[in-house]
N, C-alpha and C positions, 0 to 999 in steps of 0.2 A: 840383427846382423844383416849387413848389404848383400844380397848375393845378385850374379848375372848369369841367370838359365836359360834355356832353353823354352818357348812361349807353349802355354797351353790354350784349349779351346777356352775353360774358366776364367781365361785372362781378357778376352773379347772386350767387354765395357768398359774395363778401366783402360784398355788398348785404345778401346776407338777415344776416349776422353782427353787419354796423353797426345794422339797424332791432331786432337784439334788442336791444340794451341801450337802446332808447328808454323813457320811462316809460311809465304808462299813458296820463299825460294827452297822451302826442303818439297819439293815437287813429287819427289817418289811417294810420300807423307800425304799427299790430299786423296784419298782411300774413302769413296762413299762406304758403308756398313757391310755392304753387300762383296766389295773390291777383298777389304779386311779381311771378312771371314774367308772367304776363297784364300787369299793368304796364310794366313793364320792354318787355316786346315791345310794347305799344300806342306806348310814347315813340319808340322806334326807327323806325316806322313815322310818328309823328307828322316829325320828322326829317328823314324822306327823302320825306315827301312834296311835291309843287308843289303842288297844289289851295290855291285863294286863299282862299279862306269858312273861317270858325272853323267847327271841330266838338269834341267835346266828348272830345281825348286828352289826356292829360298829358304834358309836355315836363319830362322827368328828369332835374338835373343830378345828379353826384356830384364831389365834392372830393377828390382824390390828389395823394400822391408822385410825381411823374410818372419820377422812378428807380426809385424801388421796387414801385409801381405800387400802395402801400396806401391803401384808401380811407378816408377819417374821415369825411366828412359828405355830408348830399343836402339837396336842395331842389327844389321842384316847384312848375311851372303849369302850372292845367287849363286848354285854351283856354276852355271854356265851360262853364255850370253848365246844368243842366236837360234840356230832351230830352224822350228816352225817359223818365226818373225826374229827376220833378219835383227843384228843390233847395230844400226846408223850411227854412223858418225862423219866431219870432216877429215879428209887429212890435207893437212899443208904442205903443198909443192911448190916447191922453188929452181926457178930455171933463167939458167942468162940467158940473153939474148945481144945480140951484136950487129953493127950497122957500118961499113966500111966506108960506104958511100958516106954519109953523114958525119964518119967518126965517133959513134957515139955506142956505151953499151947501158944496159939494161937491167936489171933485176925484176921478175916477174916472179908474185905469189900469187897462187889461186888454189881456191876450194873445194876438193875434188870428195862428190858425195861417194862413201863408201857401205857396202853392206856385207855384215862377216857375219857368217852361219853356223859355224864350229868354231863358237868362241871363248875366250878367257871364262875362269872367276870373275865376279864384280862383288865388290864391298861397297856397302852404301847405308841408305835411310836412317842413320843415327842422329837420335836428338835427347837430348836429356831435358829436363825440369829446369830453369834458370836458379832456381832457388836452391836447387842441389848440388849446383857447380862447386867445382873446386874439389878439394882432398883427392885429389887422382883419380875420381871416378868419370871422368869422361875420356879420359887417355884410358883406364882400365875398361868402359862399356867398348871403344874400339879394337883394342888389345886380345881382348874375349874372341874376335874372329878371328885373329889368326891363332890363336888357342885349339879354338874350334876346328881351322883348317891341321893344323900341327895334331887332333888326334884322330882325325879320320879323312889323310891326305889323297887318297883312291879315290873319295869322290868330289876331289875339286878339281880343275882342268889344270895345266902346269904352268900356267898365267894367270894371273890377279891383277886386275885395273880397277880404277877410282875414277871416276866423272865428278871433276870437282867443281862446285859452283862460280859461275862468271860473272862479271861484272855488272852491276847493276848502278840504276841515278839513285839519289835519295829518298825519290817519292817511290823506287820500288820499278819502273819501269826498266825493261833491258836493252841496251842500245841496239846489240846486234840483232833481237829479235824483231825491232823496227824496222832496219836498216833492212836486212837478208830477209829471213824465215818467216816473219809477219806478213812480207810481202807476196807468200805462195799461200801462205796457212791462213786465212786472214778471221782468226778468230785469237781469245787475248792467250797469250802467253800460259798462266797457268791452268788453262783450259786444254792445250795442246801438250803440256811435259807432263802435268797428268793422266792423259788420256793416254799418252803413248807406254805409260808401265801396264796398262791395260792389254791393248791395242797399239799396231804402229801401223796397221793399213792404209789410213789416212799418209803417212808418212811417202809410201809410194807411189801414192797416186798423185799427190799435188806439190812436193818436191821437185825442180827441175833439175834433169838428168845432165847438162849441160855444169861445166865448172865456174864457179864465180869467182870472179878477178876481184883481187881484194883491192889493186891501186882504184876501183870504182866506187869505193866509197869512203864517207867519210872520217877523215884523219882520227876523230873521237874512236872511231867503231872500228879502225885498224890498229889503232893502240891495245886496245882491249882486247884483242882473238890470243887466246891461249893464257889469258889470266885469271888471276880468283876474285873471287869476292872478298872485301876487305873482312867477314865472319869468316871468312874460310883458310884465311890463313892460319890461322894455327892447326888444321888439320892435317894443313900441305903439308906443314913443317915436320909434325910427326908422323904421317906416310915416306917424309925423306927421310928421316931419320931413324926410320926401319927399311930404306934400300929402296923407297921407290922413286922412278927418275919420270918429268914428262916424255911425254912422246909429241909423234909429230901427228893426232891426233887430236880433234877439238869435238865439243856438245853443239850438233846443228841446231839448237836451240836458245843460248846463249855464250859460247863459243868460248866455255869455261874448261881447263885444260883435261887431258884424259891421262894420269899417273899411272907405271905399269910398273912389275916386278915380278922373275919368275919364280915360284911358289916356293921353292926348296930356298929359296936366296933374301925372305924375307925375314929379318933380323930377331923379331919375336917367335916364328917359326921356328930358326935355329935354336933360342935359347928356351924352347919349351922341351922341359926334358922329363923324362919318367924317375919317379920316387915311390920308393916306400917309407910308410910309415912304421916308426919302430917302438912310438911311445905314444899313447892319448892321454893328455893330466886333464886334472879340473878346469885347470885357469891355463889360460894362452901364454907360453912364452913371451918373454917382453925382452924385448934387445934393443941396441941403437939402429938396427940395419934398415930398410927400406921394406917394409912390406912385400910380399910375392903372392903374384895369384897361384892360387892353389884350381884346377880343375879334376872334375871326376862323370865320367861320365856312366853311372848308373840310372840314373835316370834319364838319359840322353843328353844332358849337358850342364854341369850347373859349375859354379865358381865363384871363388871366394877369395878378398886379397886383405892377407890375414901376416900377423909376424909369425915366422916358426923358428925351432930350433936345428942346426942342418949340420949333417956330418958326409961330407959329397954328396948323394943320393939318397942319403939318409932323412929323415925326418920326424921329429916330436911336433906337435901338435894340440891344440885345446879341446877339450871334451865338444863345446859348440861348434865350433868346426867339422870335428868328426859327422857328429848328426846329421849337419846341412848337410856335407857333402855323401853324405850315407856310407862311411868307411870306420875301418877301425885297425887296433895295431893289426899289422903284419896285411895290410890291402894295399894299391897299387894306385898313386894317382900321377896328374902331372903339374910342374910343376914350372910357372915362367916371370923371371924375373921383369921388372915393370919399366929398366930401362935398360940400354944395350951397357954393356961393361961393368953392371950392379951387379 
């Protein structure tokens, strides 16, 4: 059976093995061994903590065989952006301007570097296996965080943003990172967005504090500010389609859009609701209906998207089910439908 838990320290190797084959552009994903485990140990610790107040760990799912115990995919939420290092971005201003003498008016954008220290949620570094794609498990390895955030909503901030990837050429190169940030930062690209999930120090020291007027450059690299990568779109699609809208924020990095939504207002959140279990048989229910993940959080997080049999809040259940999620009749899980209005 598929399940999506919550990451332990034993998952380390197969961890570091699944984020090598990430590309470059999943940047949060290029993690030397050392990056990892500091990860890896911070989520664990996020986990098992009780303290009520967001602070700024990441809650590390992974996706396994739950027989064979191999992992294919992760996904992750930070509780909180900012702190100690600030979390940069641009935002895009826009201002008329007007010229009587001349008769003429104006439309001015420019890039005004921003630093927020008490910040949102951020959902990010999901990447599954190519080979495992499909049957809803990459909409469900996503899905899992707001799950995640819907049962222990006190420690997520009451905002949730996405940094979505931006446009890139064919060969992998990023226009705006040529154009703009290349030209402050002058080392390659994924050298600089991974180093900044680290560190962002670098970030204020050789960023210029000054606004970049976007009519100064190139018509290629003003088209592309606030758009995705052509892999990223379906991700957008289902972040919209659970309520998240852009903003008028960009990635100073490759100037890919920043998607926000407040916490209580995202769609999978709402439809994660609390269940009991009334029945566990041998074999799993089989109906026509859509699959639901099922979550349980005894062991800090685990889930499972499985058919049940449902009477409002009610729920019958398969004996393998039960186990994975370590419950039985008359226990308490939760339960969220896999698309809005199913």
């Amino acid at each position: 059976m598929w399940v999506v838990r919550a990451v332990c320290l034993d998952d380390l190797d197969q961890l570091q093995s699944l984020i090598s084959l990430a590309t470059q552009g999943l940047t949060s994903l290029q993690l030397t061994s050392d990056q990892l485990l500091d990860r890896v140990e911070q989520s664990v610790f996020a986990f098992s903590r009780t303290g009520l107040s967001p602070r700024g760990e990441p809650f590390v799912l992974v996706m396994c065989n739950d027989a064979t115990g191999e992992i294919v995919g992760t996904s992750t939420v930070y509780a909180k952006t900012g702190g100690y290092q600030p979390f940069y971005s641009y935002r895009v201003v826009t201002s008329q301007h007007h010229s009587e003498q001349l008769g003429v008016s104006h439309t001015r954008t420019r890039l005004e570097l921003e630093r927020t220290h008490d910040g949102p949620t951020e959902i990010g570094s999901l990447f599954l296996r190519k080979k495992h794609r499909g049957a809803g498990r990459g909409r469900w390895l996503s899905l899992a965080r707001f799950a995640l955030i819907a049962s222990r909503p006190h420690r997520f901030a009451d905002r949730v943003i996405a940094e979505m990837r931006g446009k890139a050429d064919l060969d992998g190169g990023v226009p705006f990172w040529k154009a703009v940030t290349g030209r402050f930062i002058p080392v390659n690209f994924s050298v600089a967005d991974s180093m900044s999930t680290v560190c962002k120090q670098f970030i204020e020291e050789l960023m210029p504090q000054y606004p970049i007027y976007v009519d100064l450059l190139p018509e290629e690299v003003r088209a592309g500010i606030g758009c995705v990568h052509d892999e990223t779109k379906p991700a957008l699609a289902l972040l919209e389609g659970e309520g998240f809208i852009q903003t008028d924020q960009v990635d100073i990095f490759d100037a890919g859009p920043v998607v926000s939504c407040p916490k209580m207002q995202i769609g999978a959140v709402q439809r994660c609701q609390q269940a009991t279990v009334v029945e566990v048989r041998d074999q799993a229910p089989n109906n026509s209906q859509e699959p639901l993940i099922l979550v349980s959080d005894r062991d800090g997080f685990t889930s499972v998207m499985t058919e049940i049999e449902r009477d409002g809040n009610e729920i019958k259940i398969g004996s393998e089910v039960a186990r994975t999620l370590s419950i039985e009749s008359g226990s308490s899980c939760k339960l969220l439908t896999v698309r809005s209005g199913s």
